[in-house]
C-alpha positions as a printed Julia matrix, in Angstrom:
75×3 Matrix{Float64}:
  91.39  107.79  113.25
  95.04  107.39  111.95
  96.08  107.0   108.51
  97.71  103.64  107.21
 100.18  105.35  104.67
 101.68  101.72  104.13
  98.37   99.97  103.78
  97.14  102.81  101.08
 100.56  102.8    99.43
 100.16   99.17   98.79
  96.45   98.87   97.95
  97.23  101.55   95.45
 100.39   99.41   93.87
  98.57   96.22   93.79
  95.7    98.39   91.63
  97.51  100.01   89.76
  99.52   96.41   88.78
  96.16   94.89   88.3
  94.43   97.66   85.94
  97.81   97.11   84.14
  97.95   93.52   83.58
  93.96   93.74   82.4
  94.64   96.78   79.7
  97.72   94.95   78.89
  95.65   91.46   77.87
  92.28   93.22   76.72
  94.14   95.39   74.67
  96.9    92.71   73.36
  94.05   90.54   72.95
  91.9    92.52   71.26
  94.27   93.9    68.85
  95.45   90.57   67.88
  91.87   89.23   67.27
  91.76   92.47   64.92
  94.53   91.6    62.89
  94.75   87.59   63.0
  91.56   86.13   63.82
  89.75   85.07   66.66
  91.8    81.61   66.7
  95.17   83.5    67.07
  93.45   85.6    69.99
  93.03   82.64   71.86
  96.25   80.78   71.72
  97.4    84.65   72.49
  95.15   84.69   75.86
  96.88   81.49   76.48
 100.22   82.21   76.06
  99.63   85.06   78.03
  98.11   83.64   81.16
 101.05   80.88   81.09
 103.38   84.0    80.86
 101.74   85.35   83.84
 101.5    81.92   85.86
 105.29   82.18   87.27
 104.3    85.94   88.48
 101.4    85.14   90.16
 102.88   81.69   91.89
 105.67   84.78   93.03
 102.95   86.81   94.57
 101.2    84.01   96.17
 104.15   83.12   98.15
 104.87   86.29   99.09
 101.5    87.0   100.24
 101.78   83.86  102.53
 105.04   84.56  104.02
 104.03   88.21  104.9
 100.73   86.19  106.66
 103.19   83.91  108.27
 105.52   86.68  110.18
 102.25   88.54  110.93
 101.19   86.04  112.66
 104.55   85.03  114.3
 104.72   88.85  115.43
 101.54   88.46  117.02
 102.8    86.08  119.45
């Protein structure tokens, strides 16, 4: 029953970067619906997922290199 210090370390990163993105647009969204308008709040939900597009494409790719050499390794 060994511990995984890598595996917790980056469970605990990829949390912590997704409870950040989702304050990040609930509270950018919300306070921009509270000032401008629910119309505003949408083209700002859009203009942030596009913003977040290229980060997510990174991630992606990443994710299926680091399954690639895995597997490779397992050889």
């Amino acid at each position: 029953m060994g511990r995984d210090l890598r595996k917790y370390a980056s469970q605990t990163q990829a949390r912590s970067l997704a409870a950040f993105v989702l304050i990040l647009l609930v509270v950018g969204i919300g306070l921009i619906y509270l000032f401008y308008g629910p119309a505003s709040a949408m083209m700002g939900a859009v203009c942030a997922l596009l913003g977040l597009a290229p980060l997510l494409a990174i991630f992606l790719v990443l994710q299926l290199v680091d399954w690639f050499v895995e597997r490779v390794d397992d050889r």
